[in-house]
N, C-alpha and C positions, 0 to 999 in steps of 0.2 A: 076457308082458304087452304087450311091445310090438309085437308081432305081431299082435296083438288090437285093439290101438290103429290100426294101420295100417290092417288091413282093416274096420275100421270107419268108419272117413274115407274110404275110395275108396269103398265101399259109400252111404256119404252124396253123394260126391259124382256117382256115377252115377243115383244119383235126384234128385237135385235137379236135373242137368242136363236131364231128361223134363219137368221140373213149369214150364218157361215155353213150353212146347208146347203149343197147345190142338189142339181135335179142328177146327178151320178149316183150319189150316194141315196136318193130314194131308192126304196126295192117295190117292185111293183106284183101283186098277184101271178103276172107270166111268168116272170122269172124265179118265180121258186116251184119247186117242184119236190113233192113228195114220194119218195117208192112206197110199196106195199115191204114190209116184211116178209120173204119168203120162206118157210121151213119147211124141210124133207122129210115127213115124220113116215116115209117108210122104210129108211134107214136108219131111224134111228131105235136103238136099242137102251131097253131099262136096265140101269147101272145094276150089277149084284152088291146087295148090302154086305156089308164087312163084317166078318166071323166077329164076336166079341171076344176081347183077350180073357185070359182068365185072370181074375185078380190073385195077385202076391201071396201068399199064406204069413203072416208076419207072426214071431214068437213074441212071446211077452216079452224077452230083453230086446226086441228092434221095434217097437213100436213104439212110437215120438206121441207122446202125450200131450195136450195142448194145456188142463185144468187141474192146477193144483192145490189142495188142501194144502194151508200154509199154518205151523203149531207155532212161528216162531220167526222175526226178525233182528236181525243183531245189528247193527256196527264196526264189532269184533267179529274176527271171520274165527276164532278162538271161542264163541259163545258160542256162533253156531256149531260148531264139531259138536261141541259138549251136548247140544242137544240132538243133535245128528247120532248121535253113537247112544244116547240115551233110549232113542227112538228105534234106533237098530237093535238094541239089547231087548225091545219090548215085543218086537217080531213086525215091526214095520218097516217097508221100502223107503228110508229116505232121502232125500236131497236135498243139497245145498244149493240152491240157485242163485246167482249174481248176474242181474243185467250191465249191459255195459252202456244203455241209453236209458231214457226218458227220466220221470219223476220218481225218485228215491232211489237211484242206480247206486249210494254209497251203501245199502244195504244188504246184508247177507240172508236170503230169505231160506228157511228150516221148511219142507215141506214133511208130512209121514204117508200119503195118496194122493196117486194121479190117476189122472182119466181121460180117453179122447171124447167122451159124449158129456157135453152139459149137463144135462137133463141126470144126467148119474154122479157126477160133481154135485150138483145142488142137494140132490136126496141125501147123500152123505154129511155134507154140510148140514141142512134140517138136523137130520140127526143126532149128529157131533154136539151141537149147538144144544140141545135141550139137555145133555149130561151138563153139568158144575164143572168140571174140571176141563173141560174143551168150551167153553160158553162164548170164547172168544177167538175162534178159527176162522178164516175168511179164505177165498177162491182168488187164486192168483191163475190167470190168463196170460199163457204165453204165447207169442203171437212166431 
C-alpha cells in the first residue's frame, strides 16, 4: 500500500511539473539556428614575440635571501646582539631576525648565513651539523 502511495505522488508530481510549460516557451529545431564561425586568416598576421628583458644584476648587499642558517634564538633581543656581534667578530654576515606573525614571533632569531637557493642552504646545514659545536643549527625560511 505504501508503495502505491509513493508512486503515485512522484507520478503526480512529474506531471504537474510539465503543466506550467506552455507550447511558447518550447524551442523547436527551426528556430535555432547555428552560424559557422568565420575567420579571415589572410589578414591575419603572426604576433612578434617580445624581446626578453634582461635580468637586474643584483650585488650581494640588494639581494633578499629567503634561507637562513639560524646559531641562535633569544627572547632578549640583548642575547641576540651578544651573539650577533660575537658572530660578526668571527667574520660572519649576521642577522637578527624578528617576525612580526605566526608561531614564535616573541623570538629574536641570530642567523650567521643566508641563501636564495635551498638546495645550498641544506648543504651548509649538512655540514654545519656534523662539526660539535654547530650540531644544533636549523634553516629558518622566510617567506
Amino acid at each position: 500500500m505504501k508503495a502505491y502511495i509513493l508512486i503515485m505522488i512522484f507520478a503526480l508530481m512529474l506531471t504537474s511539473a510539465c503543466k506550467n510549460r506552455t507550447k511558447e516557451d518550447a524551442v523547436t529545431a527551426e528556430q535555432v539556428t547555428i552560424e559557422p564561425e568565420t575567420q579571415d586568416t589572410a589578414t591575419a598576421l603572426p604576433e612578434p614575440e617580445p624581446e626578453p628583458e634582461p635580468e637586474p644584476k643584483i650585488t650581494e648587499e640588494e639581494k633578499d635571501d629567503k634561507y637562513f642558517l639560524i646559531a641562535g634564538s633569544f627572547l632578549k633581543h640583548s642575547n641576540a646582539e651578544a651573539l650577533q656581534k660575537e658572530l660578526s667578530q668571527k667574520g660572519f654576515n649576521s642577522q637578527i631576525i624578528k617576525r612580526d606573525y605566526g608561531p614564535n614571533q616573541e623570538f629574536h632569531k641570530v642567523s650567521y648565513m643566508s641563501f636564495d637557493v635551498w638546495n645550498l642552504a641544506l648543504q651548509q646545514l649538512t655540514k654545519d651539523r656534523a662539526e660539535e659545536e654547530t650540531d644544533d643549527v636549523w634553516i629558518l625560511v622566510k617567506k
